[in-house]
C-alpha positions as CSV (number, residue, x, y, z in Angstrom):
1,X,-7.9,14.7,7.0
2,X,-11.0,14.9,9.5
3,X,-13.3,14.8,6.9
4,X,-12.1,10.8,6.0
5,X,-14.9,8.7,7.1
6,X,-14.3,5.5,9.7
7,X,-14.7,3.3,7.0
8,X,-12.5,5.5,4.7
9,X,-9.8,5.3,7.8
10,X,-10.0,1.6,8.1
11,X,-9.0,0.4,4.1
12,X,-6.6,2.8,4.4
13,X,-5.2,0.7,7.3
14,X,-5.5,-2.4,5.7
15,X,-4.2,-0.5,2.3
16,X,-0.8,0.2,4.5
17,X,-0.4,-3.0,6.0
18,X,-1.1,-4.8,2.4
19,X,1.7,-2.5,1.5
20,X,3.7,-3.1,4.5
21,X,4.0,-7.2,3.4
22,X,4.1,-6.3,-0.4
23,X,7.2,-4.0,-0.1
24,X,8.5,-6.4,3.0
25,X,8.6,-9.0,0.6
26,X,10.2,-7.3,-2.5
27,X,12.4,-6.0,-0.8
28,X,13.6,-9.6,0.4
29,X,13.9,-10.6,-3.0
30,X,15.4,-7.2,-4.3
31,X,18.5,-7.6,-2.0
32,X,18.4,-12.1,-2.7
33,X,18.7,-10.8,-6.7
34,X,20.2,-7.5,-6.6
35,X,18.2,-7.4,-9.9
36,X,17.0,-3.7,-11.0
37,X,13.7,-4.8,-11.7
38,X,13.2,-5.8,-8.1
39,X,14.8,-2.7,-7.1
40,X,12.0,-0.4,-8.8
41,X,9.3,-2.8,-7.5
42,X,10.8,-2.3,-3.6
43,X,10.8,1.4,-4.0
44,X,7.1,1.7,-5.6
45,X,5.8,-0.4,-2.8
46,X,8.0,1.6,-0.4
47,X,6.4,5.0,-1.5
48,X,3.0,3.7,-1.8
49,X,3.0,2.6,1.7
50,X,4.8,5.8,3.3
51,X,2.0,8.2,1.0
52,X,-1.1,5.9,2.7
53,X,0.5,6.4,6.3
54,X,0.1,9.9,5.6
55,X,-3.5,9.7,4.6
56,X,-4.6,7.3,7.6
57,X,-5.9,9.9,10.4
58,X,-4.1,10.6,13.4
59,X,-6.6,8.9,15.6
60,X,-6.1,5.7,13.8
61,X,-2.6,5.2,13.3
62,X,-1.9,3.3,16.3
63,X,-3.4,0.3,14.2
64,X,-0.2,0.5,11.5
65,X,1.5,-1.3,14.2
66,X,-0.5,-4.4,13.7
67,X,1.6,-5.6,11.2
68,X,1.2,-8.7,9.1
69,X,4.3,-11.5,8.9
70,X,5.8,-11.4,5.6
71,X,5.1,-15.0,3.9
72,X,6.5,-15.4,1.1
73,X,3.2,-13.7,-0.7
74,X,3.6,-12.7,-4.4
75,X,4.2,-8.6,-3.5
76,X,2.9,-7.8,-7.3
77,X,-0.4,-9.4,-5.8
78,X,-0.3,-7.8,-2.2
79,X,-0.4,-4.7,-4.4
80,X,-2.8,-5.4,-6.8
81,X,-5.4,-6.7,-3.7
82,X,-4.4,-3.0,-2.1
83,X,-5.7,-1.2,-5.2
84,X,-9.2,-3.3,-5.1
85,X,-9.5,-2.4,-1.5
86,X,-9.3,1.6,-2.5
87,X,-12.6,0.9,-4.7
88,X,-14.6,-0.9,-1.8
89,X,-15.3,3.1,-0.3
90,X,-16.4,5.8,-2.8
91,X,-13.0,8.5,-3.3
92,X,-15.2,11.3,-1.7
93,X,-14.6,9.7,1.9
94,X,-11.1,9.5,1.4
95,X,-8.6,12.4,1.7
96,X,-6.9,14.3,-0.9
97,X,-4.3,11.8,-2.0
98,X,-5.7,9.1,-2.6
99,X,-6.3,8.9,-6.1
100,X,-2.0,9.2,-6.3
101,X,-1.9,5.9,-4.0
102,X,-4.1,4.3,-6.4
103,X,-2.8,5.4,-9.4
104,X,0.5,4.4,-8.3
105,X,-0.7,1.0,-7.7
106,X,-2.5,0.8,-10.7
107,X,1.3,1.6,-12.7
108,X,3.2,-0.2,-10.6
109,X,1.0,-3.6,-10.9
110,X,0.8,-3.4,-14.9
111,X,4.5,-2.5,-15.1
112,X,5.7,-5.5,-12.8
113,X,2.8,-8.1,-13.8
């Protein structure tokens, strides 16, 4: 992972703590519904974060504690705004694994849209 540039390292913060509040949020609504559907959506937002905190660099995970308050935000959206912010660096200055992050963002948006 020391080949992911600074830049790289910082959308990948910003990816997690997206994901943080999407799968804060579904999860809320998963356990208000106890609807499957809500279910699936927690647990893809759950996996997608927990793979990017494994891609962030050691030196910058100390910045995944600045977590955002979950507000209520649509978590479908939280996700879909997480997958733009993966294209705003080319995929070369990101670690191996990114293009599973992404492409289980891109899934999990279309399905729950």
């Amino acid at each position: 992972m020391s080949d992911t540039t600074p830049e790289a390292a910082r959308v990948l913060v910003h990816m997690h703590q997206l994901l943080w509040q999407a799968g804060t949020e579904a999860d809320r609504r998963a356990h208000q519904s106890r609807d499957l559907e809500a279910v699936a959506l927690a647990n893809n937002l759950t996996y997608a974060r927990d793979l990017v905190f494994h891609l962030v660099p050691e030196c910058c995970r100390d910045a995944l504690l600045d977590l955002p308050v979950a507000d209520g935000a649509d978590p479908v959206e939280l996700a879909r705004r997480a997958e733009e912010l993966s294209r705003s660096t080319p995929v070369h200055r990101y670690p191996p694994g990114v293009v599973s992050v992404v492409d289980l963002l891109i899934e999990t948006v279309g399905e729950f849209s």
